[in-house]
PDB file with one MODEL, atoms N, CA, C and O in Angstrom:
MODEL        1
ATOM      1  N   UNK A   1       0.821  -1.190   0.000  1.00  0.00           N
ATOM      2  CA  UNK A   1       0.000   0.000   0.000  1.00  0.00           C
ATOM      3  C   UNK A   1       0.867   1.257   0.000  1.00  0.00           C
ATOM      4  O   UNK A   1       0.674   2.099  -0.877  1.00  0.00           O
ATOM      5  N   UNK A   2       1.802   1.438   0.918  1.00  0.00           N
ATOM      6  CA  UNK A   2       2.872   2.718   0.876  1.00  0.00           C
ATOM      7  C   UNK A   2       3.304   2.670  -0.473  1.00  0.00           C
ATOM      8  O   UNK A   2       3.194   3.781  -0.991  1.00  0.00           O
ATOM      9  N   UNK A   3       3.851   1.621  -1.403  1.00  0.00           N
ATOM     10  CA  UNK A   3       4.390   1.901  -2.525  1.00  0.00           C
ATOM     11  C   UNK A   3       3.105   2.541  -3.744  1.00  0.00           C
ATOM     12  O   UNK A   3       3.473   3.198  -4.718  1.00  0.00           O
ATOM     13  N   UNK A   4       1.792   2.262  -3.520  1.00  0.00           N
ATOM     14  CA  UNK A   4       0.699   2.855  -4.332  1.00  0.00           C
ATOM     15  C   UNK A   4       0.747   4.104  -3.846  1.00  0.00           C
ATOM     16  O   UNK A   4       0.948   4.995  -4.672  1.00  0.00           O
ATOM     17  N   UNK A   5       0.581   4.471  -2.443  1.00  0.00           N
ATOM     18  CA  UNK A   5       0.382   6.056  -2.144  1.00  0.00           C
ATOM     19  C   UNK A   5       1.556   6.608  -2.680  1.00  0.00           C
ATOM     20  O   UNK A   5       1.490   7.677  -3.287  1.00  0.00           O
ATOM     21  N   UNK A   6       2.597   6.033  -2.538  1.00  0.00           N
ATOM     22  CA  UNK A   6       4.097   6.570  -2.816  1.00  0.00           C
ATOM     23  C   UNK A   6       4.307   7.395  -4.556  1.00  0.00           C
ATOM     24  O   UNK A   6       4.905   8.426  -4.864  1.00  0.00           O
ATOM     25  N   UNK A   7       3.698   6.619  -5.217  1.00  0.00           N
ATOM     26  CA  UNK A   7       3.289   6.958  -6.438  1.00  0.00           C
ATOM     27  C   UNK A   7       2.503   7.896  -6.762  1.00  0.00           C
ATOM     28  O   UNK A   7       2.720   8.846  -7.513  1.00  0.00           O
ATOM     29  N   UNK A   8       1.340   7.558  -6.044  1.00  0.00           N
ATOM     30  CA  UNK A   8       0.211   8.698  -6.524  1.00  0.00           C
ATOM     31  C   UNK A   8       1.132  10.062  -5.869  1.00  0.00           C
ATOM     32  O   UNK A   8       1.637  10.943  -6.565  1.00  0.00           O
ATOM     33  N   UNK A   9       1.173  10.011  -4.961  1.00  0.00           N
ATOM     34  CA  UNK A   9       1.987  10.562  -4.755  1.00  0.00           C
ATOM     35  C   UNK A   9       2.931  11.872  -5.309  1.00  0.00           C
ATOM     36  O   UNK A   9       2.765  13.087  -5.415  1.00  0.00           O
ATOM     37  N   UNK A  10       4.068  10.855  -5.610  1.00  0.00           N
ATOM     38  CA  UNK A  10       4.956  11.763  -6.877  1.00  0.00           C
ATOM     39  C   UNK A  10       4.394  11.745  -8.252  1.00  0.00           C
ATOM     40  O   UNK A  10       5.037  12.298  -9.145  1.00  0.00           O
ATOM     41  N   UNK A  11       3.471  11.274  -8.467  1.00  0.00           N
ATOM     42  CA  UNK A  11       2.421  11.980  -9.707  1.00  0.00           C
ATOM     43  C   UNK A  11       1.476  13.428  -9.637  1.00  0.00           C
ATOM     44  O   UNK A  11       1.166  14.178 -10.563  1.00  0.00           O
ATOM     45  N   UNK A  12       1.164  13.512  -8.258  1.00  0.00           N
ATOM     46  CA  UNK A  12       0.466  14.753  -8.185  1.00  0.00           C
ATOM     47  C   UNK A  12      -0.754  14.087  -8.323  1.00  0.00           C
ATOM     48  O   UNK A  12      -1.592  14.857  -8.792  1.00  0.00           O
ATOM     49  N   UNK A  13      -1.270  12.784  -8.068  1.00  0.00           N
ATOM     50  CA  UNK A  13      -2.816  12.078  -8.690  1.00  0.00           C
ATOM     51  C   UNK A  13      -3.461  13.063  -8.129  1.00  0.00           C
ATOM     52  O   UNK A  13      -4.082  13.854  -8.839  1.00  0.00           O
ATOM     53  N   UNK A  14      -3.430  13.209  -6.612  1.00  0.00           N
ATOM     54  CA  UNK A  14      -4.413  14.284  -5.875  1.00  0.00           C
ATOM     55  C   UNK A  14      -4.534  15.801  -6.315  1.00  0.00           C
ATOM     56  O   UNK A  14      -3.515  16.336  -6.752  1.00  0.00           O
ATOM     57  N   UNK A  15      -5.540  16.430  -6.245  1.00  0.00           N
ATOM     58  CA  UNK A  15      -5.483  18.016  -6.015  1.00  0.00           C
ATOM     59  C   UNK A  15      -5.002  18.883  -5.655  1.00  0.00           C
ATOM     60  O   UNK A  15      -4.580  19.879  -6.243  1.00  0.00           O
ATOM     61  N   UNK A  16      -5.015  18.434  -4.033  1.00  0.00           N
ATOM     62  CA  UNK A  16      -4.545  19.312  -3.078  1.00  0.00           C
ATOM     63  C   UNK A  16      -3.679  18.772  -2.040  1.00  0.00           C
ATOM     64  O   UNK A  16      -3.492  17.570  -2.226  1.00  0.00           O
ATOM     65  N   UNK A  17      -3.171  19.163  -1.164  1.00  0.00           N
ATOM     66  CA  UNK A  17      -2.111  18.587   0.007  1.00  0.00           C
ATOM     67  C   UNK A  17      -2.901  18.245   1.111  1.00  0.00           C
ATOM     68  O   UNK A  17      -2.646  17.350   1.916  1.00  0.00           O
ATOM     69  N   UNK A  18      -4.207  19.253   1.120  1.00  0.00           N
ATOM     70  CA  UNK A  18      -5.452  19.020   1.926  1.00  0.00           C
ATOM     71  C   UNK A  18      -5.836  17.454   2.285  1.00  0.00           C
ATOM     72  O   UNK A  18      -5.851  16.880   3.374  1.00  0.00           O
ATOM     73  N   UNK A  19      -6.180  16.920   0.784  1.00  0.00           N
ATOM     74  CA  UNK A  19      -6.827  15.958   0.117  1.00  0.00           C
ATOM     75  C   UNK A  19      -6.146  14.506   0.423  1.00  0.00           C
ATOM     76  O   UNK A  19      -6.796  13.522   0.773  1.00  0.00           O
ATOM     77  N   UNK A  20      -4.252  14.541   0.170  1.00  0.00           N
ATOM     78  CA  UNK A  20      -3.885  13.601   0.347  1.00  0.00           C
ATOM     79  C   UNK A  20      -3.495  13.218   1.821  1.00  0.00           C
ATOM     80  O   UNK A  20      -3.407  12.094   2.315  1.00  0.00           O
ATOM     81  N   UNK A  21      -3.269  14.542   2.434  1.00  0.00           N
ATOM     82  CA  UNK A  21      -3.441  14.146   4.396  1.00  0.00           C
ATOM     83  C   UNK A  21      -4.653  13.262   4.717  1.00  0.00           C
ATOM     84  O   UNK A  21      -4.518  12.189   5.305  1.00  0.00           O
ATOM     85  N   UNK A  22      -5.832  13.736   4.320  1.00  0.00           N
ATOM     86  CA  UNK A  22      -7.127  13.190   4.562  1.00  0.00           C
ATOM     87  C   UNK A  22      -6.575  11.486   4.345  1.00  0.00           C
ATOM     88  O   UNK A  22      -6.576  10.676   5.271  1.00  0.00           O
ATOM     89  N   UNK A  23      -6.172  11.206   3.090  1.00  0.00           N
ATOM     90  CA  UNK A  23      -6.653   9.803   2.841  1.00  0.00           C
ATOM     91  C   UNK A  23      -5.529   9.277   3.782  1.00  0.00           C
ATOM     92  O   UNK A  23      -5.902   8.359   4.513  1.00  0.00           O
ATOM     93  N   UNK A  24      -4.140   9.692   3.927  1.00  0.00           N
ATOM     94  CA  UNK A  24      -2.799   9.152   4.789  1.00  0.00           C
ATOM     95  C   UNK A  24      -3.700   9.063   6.272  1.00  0.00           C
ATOM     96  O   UNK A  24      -3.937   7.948   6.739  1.00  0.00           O
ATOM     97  N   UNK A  25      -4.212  10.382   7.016  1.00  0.00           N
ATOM     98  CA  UNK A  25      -4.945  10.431   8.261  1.00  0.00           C
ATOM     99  C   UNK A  25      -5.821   8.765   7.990  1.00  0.00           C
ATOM    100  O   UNK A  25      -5.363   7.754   8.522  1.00  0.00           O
ATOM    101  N   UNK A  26      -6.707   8.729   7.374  1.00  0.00           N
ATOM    102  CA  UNK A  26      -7.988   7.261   7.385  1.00  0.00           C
ATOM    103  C   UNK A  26      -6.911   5.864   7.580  1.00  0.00           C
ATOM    104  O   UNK A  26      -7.110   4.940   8.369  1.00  0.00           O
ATOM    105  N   UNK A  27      -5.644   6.009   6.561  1.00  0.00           N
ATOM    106  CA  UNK A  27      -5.248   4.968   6.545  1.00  0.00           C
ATOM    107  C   UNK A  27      -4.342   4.577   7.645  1.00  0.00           C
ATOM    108  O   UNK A  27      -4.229   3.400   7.988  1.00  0.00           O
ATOM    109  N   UNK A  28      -3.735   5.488   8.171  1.00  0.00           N
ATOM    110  CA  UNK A  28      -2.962   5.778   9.256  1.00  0.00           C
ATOM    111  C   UNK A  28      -3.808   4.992  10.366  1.00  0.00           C
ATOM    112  O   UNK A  28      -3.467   3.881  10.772  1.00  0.00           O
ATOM    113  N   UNK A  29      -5.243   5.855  10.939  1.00  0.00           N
ATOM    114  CA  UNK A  29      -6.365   5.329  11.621  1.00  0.00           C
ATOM    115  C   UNK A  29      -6.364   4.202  12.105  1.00  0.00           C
ATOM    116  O   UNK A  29      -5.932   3.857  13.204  1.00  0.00           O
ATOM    117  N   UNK A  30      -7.109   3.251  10.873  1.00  0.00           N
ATOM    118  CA  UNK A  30      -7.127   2.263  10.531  1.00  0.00           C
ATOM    119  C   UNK A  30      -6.073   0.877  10.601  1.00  0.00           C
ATOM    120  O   UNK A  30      -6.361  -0.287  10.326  1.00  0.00           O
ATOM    121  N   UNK A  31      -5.116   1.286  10.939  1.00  0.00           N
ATOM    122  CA  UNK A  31      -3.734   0.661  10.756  1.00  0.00           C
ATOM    123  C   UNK A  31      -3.555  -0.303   9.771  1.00  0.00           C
ATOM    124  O   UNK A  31      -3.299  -1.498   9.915  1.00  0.00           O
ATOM    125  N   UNK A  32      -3.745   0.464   8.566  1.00  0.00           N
ATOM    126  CA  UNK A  32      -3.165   0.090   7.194  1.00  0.00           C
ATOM    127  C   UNK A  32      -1.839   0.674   7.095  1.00  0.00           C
ATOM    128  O   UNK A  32      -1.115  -0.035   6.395  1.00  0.00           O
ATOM    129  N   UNK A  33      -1.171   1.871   7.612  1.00  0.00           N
ATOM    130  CA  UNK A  33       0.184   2.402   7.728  1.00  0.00           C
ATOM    131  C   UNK A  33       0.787   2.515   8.740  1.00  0.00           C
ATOM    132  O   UNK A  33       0.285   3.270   9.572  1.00  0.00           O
ATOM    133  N   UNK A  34       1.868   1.947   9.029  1.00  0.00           N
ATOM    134  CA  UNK A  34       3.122   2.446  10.342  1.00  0.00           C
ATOM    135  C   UNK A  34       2.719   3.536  10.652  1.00  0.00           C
ATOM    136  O   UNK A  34       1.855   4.257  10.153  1.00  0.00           O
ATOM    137  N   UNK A  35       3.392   3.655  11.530  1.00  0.00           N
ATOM    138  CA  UNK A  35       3.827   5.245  12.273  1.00  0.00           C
ATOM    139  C   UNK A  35       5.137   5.680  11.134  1.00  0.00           C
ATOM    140  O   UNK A  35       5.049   6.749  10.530  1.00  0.00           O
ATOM    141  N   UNK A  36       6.258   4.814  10.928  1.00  0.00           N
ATOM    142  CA  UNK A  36       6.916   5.354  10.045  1.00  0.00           C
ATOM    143  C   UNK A  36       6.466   5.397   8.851  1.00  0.00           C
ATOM    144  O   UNK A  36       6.371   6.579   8.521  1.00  0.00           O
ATOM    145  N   UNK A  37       6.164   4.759   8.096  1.00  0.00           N
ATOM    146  CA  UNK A  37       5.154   5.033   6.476  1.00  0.00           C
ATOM    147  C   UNK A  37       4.396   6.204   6.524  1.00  0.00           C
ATOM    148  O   UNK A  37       4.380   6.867   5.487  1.00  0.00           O
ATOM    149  N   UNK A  38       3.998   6.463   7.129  1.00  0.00           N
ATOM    150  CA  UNK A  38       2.957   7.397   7.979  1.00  0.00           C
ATOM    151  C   UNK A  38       3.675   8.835   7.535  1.00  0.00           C
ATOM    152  O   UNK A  38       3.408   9.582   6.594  1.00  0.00           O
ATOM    153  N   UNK A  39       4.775   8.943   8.663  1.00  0.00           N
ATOM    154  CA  UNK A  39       5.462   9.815   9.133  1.00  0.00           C
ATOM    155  C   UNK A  39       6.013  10.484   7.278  1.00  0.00           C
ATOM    156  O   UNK A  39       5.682  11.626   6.961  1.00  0.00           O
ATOM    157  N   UNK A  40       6.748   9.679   6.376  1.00  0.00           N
ATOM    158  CA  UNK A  40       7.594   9.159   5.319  1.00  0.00           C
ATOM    159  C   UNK A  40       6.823   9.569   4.285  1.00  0.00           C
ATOM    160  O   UNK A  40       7.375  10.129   3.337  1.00  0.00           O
ATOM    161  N   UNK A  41       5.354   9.352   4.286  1.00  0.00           N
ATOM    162  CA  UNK A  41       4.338   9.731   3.273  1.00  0.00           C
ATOM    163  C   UNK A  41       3.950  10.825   3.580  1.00  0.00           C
ATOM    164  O   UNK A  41       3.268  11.265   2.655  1.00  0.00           O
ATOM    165  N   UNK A  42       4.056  11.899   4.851  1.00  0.00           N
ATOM    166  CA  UNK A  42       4.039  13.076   4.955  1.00  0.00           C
ATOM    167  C   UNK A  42       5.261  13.626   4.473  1.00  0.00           C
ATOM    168  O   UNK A  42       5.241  14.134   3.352  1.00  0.00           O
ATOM    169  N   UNK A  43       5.879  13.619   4.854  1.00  0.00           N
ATOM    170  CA  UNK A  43       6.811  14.203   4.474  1.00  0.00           C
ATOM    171  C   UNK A  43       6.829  14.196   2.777  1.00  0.00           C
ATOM    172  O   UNK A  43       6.929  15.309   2.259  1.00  0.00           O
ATOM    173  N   UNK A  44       6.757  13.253   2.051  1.00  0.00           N
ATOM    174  CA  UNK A  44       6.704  13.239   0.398  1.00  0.00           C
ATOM    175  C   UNK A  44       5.792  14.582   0.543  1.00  0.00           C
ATOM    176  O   UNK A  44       6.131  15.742   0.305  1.00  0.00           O
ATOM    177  N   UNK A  45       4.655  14.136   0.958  1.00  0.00           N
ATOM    178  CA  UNK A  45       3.365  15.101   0.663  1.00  0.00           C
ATOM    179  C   UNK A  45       3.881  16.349   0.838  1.00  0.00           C
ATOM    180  O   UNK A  45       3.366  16.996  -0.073  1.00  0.00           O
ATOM    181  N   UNK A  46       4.633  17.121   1.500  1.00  0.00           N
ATOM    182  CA  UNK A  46       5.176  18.260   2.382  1.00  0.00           C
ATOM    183  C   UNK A  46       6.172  18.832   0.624  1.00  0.00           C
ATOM    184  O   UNK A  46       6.177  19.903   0.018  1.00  0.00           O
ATOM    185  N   UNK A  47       6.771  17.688   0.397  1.00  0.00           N
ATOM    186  CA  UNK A  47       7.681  17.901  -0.741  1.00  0.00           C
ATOM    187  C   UNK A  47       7.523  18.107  -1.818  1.00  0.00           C
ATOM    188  O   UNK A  47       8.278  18.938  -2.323  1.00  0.00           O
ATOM    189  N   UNK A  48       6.539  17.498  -2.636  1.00  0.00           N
ATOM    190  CA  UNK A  48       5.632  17.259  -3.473  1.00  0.00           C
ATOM    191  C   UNK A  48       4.414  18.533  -3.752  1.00  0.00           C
ATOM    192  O   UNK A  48       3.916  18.956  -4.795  1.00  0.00           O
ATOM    193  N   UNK A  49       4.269  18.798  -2.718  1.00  0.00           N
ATOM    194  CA  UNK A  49       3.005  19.602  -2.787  1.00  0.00           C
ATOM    195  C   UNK A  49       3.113  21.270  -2.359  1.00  0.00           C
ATOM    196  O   UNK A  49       2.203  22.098  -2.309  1.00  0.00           O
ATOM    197  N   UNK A  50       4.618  21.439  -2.064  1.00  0.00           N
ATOM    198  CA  UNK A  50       4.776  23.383  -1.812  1.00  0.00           C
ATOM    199  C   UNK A  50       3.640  24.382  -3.029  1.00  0.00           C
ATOM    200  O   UNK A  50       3.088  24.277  -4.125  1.00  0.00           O
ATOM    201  N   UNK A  51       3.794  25.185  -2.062  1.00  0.00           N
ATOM    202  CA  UNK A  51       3.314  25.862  -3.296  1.00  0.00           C
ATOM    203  C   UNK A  51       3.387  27.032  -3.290  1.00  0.00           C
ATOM    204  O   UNK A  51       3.148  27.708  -2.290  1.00  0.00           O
ATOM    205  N   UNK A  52       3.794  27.585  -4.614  1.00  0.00           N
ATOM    206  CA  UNK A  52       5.374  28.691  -4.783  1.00  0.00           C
ATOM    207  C   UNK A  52       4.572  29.686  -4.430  1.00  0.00           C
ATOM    208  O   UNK A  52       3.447  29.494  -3.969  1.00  0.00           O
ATOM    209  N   UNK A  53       5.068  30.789  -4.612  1.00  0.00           N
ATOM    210  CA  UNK A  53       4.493  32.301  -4.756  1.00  0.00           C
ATOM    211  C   UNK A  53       3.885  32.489  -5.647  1.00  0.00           C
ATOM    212  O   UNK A  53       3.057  33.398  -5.595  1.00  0.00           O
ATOM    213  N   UNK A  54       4.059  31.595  -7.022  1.00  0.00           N
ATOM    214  CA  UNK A  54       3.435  32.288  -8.260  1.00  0.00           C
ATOM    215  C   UNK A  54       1.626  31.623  -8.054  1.00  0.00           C
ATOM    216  O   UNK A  54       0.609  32.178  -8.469  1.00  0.00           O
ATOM    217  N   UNK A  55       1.717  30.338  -7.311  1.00  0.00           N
ATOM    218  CA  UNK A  55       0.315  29.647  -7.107  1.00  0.00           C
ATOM    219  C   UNK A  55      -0.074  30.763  -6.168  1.00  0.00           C
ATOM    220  O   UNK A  55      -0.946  31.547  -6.543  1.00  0.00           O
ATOM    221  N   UNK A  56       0.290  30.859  -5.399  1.00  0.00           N
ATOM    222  CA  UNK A  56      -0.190  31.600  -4.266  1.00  0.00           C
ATOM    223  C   UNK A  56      -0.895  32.955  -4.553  1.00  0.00           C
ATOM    224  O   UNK A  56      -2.016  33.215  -4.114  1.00  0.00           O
ATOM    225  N   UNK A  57      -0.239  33.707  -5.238  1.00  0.00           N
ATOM    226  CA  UNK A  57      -0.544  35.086  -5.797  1.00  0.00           C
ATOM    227  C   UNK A  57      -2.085  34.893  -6.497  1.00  0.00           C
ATOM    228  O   UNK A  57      -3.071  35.583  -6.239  1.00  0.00           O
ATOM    229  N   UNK A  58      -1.990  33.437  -7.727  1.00  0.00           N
ATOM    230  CA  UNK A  58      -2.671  32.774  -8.236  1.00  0.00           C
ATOM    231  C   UNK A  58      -4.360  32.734  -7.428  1.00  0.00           C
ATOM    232  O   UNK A  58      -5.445  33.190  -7.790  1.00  0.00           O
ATOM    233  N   UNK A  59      -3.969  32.040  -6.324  1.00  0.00           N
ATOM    234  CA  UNK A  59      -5.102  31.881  -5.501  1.00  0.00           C
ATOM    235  C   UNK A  59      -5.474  33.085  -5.100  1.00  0.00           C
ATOM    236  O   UNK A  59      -6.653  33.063  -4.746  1.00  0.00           O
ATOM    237  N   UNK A  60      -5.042  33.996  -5.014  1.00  0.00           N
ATOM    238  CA  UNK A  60      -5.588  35.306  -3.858  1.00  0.00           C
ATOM    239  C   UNK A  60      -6.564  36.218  -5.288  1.00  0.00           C
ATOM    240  O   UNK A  60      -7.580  36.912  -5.229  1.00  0.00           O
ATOM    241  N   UNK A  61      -5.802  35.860  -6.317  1.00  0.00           N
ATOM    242  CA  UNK A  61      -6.645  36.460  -7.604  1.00  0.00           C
ATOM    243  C   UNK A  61      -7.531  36.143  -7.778  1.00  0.00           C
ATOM    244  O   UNK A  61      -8.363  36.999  -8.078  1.00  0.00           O
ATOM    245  N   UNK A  62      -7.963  34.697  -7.709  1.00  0.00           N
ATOM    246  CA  UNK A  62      -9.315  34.073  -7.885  1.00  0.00           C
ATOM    247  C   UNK A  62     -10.257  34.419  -7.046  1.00  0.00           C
ATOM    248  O   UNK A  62     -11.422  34.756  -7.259  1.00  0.00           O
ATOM    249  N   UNK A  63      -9.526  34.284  -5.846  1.00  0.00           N
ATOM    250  CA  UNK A  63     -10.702  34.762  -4.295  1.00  0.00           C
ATOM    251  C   UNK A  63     -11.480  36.393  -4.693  1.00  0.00           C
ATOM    252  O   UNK A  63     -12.517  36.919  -4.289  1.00  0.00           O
ATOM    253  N   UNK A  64     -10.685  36.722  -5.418  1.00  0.00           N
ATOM    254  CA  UNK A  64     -10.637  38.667  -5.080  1.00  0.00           C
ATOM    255  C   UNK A  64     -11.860  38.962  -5.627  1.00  0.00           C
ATOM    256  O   UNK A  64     -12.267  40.124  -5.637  1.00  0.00           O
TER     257      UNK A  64
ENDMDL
END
């Protein structure tokens, strides 16, 4: 299972950083993931998912 999230993952499958905590949090829960997998798949997510100034600016335009 870590090697499927691991993927989607570094694909960007998800939307948002929101989105992929949610599903890591259920599976985490559940104890489908370690504490370290856990820990390891945040961190990707953390890496994977910044988001620069130019998104950012991006978002505040749309809101406005």
């Amino acid at each position: 299972m870590t090697k499927i999230l691991e993927n989607l993952i570094n694909n960007k499958y998800y939307s948002t950083k929101e989105e992929v905590g949610q599903k890591l949090n259920v599976f985490f829960a559940f104890n489908v993931l370690t504490q370290e997998e856990y820990t390891k798949l945040m961190q990707l997510v953390e890496e994977k998912y910044k988001v620069t100034a130019t998104e950012d600016n991006k978002q505040e335009e749309a809101t406005v």
